[in-house]
Every structure is written in C-alpha cells, then in structure tokens.
C-alpha positions in Angstrom: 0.0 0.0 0.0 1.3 3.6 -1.2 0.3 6.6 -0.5 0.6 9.9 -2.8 4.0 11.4 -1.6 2.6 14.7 -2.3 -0.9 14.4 -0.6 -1.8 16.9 2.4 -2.5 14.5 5.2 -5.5 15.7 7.7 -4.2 15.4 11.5 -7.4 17.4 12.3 -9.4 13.8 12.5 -6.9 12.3 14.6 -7.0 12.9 18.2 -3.6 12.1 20.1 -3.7 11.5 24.0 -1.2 8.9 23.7 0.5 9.7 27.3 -2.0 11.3 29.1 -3.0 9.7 32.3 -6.9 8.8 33.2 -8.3 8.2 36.7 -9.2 4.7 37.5 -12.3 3.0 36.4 -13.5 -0.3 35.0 -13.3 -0.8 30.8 -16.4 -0.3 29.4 -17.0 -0.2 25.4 -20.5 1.2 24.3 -23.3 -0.3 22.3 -22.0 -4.2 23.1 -19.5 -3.4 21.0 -16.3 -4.8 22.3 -12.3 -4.6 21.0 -10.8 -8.0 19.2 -8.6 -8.1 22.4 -11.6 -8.3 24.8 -13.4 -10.6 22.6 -10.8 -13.2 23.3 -11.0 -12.6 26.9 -15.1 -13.1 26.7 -14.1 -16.0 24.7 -11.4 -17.5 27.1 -13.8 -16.7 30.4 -17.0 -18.0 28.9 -18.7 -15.0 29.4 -20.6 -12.5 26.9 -19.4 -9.1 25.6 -22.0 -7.2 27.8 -20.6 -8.2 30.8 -17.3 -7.4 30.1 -16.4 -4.3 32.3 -20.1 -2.7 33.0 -18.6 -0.2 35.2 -18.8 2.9 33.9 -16.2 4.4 35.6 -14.6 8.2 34.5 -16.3 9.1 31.6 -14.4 12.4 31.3 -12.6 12.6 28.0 -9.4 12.6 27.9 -7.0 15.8 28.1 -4.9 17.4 25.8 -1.4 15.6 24.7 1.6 17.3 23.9 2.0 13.9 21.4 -1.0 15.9 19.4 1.5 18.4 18.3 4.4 16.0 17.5 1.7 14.0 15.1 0.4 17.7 13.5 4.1 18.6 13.0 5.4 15.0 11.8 2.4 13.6 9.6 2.1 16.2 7.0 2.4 14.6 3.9 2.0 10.9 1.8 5.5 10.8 2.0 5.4 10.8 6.0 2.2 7.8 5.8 4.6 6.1 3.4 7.3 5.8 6.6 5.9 6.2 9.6 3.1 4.4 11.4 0.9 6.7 12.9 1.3 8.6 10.0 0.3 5.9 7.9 -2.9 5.4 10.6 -4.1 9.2 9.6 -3.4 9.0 6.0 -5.6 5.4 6.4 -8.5 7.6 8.5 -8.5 10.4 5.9 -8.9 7.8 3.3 -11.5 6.1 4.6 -13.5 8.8 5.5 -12.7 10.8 2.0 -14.2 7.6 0.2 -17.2 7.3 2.8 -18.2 11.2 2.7 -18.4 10.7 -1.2 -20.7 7.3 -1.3 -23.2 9.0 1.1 -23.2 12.4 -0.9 -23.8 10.2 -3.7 -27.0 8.1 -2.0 -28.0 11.4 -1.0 -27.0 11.4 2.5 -24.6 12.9 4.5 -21.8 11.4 6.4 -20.8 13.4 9.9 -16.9 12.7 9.9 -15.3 10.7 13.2 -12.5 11.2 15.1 -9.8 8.5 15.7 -8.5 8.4 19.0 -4.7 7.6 19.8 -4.5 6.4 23.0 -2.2 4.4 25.4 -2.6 2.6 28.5 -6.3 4.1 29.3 -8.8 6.8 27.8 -11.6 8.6 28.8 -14.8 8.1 26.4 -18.1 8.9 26.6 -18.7 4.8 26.8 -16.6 4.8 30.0 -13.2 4.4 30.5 -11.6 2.1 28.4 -8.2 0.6 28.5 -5.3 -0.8 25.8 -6.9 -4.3 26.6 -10.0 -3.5 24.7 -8.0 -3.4 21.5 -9.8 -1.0 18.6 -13.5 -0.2 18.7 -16.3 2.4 18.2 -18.0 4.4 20.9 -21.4 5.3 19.2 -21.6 7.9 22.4 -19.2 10.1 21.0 -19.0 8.8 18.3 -15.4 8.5 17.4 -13.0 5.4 17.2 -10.6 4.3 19.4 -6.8 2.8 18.9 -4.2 1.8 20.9 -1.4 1.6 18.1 0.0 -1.5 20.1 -2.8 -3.6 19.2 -1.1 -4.0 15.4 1.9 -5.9 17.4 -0.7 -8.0 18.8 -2.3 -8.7 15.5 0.3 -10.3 14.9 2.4 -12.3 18.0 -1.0 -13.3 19.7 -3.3 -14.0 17.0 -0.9 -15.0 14.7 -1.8 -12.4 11.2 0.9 -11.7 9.1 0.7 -8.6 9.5 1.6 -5.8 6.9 0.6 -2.1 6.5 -3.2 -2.9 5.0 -3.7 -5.6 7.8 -3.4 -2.2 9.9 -5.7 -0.5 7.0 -8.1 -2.9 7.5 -8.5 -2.6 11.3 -9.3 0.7 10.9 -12.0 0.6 8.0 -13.8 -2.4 9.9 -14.2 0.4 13.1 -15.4 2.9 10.7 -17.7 0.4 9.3 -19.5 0.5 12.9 -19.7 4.3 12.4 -21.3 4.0 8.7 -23.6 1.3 10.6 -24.6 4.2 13.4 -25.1 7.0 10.9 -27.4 4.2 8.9 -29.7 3.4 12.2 -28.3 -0.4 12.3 -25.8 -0.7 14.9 -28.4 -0.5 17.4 -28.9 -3.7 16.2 -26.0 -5.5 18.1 -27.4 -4.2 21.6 -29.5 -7.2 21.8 -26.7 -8.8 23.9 -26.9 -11.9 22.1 -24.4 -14.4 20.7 -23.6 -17.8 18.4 -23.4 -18.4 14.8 -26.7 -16.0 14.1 -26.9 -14.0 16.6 -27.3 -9.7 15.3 -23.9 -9.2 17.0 -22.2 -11.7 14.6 -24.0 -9.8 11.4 -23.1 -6.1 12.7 -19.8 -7.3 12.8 -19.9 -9.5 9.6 -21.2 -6.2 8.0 -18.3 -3.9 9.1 -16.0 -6.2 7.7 -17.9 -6.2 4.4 -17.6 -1.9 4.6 -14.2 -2.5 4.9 -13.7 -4.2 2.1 -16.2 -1.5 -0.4 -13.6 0.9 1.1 -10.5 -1.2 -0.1 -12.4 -1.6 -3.2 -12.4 2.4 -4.1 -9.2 2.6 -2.2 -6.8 4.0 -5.2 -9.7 5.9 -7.1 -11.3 8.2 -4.4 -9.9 11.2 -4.5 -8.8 13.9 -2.3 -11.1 16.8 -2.3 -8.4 19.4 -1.8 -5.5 17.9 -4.5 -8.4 16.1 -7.2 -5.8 13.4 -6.3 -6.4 10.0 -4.8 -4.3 9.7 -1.5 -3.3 5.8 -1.9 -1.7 5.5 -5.0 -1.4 1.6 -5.1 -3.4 -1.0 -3.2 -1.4 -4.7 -4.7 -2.8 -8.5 -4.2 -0.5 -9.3 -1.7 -1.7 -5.9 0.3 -5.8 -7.7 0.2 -4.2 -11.0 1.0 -2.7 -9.1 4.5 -6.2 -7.9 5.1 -7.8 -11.2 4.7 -5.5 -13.1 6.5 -6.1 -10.5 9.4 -9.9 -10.7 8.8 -8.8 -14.4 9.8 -6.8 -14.3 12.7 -9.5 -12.9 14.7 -11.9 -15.0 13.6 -14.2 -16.4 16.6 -13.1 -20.1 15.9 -9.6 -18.8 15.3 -9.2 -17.3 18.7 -11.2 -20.2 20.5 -9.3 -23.4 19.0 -5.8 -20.9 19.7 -6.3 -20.0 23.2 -9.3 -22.5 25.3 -8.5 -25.4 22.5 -12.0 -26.0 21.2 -14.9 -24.5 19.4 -18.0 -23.0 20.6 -20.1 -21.2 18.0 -23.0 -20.9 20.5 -20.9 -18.0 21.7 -19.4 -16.0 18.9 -19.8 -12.5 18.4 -17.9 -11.7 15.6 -18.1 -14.7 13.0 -15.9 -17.2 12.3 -12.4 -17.2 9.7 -14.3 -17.9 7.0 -17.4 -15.5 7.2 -15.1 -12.8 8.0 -12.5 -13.5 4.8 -16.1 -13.9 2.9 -17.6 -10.6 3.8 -14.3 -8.5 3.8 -13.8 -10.2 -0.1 -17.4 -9.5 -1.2 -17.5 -5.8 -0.1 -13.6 -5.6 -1.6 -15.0 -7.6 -5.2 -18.5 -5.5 -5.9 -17.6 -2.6 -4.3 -21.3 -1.7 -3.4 -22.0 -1.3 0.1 -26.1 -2.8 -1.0 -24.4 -5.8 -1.3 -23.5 -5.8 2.7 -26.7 -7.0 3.8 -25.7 -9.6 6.5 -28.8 -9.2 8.3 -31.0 -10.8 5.1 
C-alpha cells in the first residue's frame, strides 16, 4: 500500500492523547460493541461481551497531549504515511473517511466525519473508560473510534496475522464500518446482547467487515477533495491478502481453537475465519455497500 508522496494529510481527524493519564475505572465499550482483544478474553472466560467491564467508571474525555502536536508537526504529507506508522494510521482515516463522505453524498446522504483516538494505557470516552486491553473499537456515544497503536503488534504475535501495512488498513475501516452502521440506524442492532453463529452481534460485525472491504475496493480511485488526487496511490494483491489473513486471525473459531483449545459457536460474536474472509472479499469484489446486507 502507497500513499501519494505529495498528498496533504489531515491530523485534524486524529486525536492524540497517547501519554496522558486517566483516573481509575473499569473498561467499558459502548453499544455491546467490544475490541478483538476483549473478545478473546469473553471467549477464554466464557462470558458474553455485555458483561465485560459494565462499570462505567470516569467518563471524562481525555486531556490534551503534547504527542497531538508531535503527530500535526510530523504527519504532513503521503510521504510521512509512506514511513511512519501513525502517520500511515491518519493517512488510512482520511482515506476512509474521503471515500465514505463521497458514497453517502452520492446516495443522497450525509456522512458526519469521526475522530480517531490515539491512546495508550487508558482513555476517557463517553462509553466509560476504556483501556489498551480493549484493542480497537467504536463508541457510538461520541462517536469517534478508538486505537491503541499497540494492538497491530498484537495482531500479529498473539493472533498470529501476518501482518503488513493494509492488515493495519483494514482494522481501521472495519471500526469505521460500525460508524457507517450508526449514521445508517443499524448498529443498534447489536445491543441485543446476544451471541452464536446467528446471533445480530455476529451480522453487525460480519457487516463492518464487508464496509471494509467496499472501502479497499475504491481505495486507489477516491480522490482527495483538496489535491483532485487519490491519497493511496497503489493497493497490490499481496496488500488484500494481509487484510484477509487478518480478517482471519481474529476469527471467533480462530481465537477459540488458539487459546481455550475447542470450538464453541453458540458463543461467537464476531463470526468465524471464513465469514469474515467472505464478507471483507465481497465488499472488496463488488464494491457496493447494498451488497452488505448480512442481516437478510
């Protein structure tokens, strides 16, 4: 994955607290909606995703880091997303959110831009307080996504993905999927607490990963609104091959034969290997968000 040397990167939809320390307080993620790391502690425990941290500790957001700066001041161009990581992470965020502002102009709509949140260690949100062990996720309170950049070292030494810039890329579209699925009325969907192979929690997620892929498919042709340009410049097999191998990895029967040694689909929450290869691929292959009905 390449970005456009050239391309004017937008650090205002990136918020960096990375550093900044949180009072205490229990993990909560909001809407049932929990991180890939804290779905394999549900997993390992036995226990569901809604009762995972229900404290909602200190909501407060989180203050102001002197890292914000350092990101404004360091991630200014392609060329910066082409060789660092968190610039790459807002070059990914402005992408995404470039391609999704376009589709829902098109279909009439209109897309309310979110926030990605760098944190470290533990963050306020308006879900609760949340920390690194929750991995990625959404907070449809405020509206904004959260990530722990540490989580992509995870990816790959304790799920076992390959790794690879668009395995990171892919993380972060399947997040803003959730937020495409709040704008659209259907993440409420999830909330029913729920789990196993057909369970609403297991198609809201299923569905993200298919947005995900409609965003990899229009990856290299949406283009930036202030250069006319596309921001990622090349988007190669080998790049959808990381993200499906990632879509893998956390795959509910992935994680459960890795770490508790056997299968139990009566308590997924996020679909298996398989459905979440076969959603990411049919979003990435048509293209056409219609065709990311998971819930028919």
């Amino acid at each position: 994955m390449q970005f456009d040397d050239d391309a004017n990167l937008d650090t205002s939809e990136v918020q960096d607290v990375r550093g900044s320390r949180i009072p205490g307080g229990k993990a909560t993620v909001g809407g049932g909606l929990v991180g890939l790391v804290a779905l394999l502690l549900a997993l390992f425990l036995g226990v569901g995703p809604d009762q995972l941290g229900l404290s909602s500790g200190d909501s407060s957001p989180a203050p102001a880091s002197s890292s914000l700066a350092q990101v404004q001041q360091s991630c200014r161009t392609g060329q910066d997303a082409n060789s660092k990581e968190d610039c790459r992470i807002v070059a990914v965020v402005n992408s995404v959110q470039d391609f999704w502002t376009q589709e829902f102009r098109q279909r009439h709509g209109t897309y309310t831009a979110s926030p990605t949140v760098f944190f470290s260690g533990r963050v306020g949100t308006a879900c609760g307080t949340a920390t690194a062990a929750v991995g990625p996720f959404y907070c449809p309170g405020d509206r904004k996504v959260y990530l722990d950049l540490g989580f992509f070292d995870e990816l790959r030494s304790k799920f076992g993905a390959s790794g690879g810039p668009f395995a990171q890329a892919y993380v972060v579209a399947h997040e803003y999927g959730h937020h495409v699925q709040d704008l659209m009325g259907t993440l409420s969907r999830s909330q029913d607490n729920l789990a196993g192979v057909n369970s609403n929690s297991v198609r809201v997620e299923l569905q993200a990963d298919c947005y995900a892929g409609v965003w990899a498919h229009h990856a290299t042709t949406t283009k930036d609104e202030s250069t006319g340009r596309p921001l990622i410049t090349s988007l190669t097999a080998a790049d959808i091959q990381d993200g499906l191998d990632a879509a893998a990895a956390v795959g509910d029967d992935r994680i459960q034969e890795r770490f508790q040694g056997r299968v139990t689909p009566e308590t997924w929450t996020h679909g298996s290997a398989q459905q979440r290869q076969q959603w990411f691929y049919q979003g990435y292959r048509s293209g056409d968000m219609a065709r990311c009905n998971t819930f028919r």
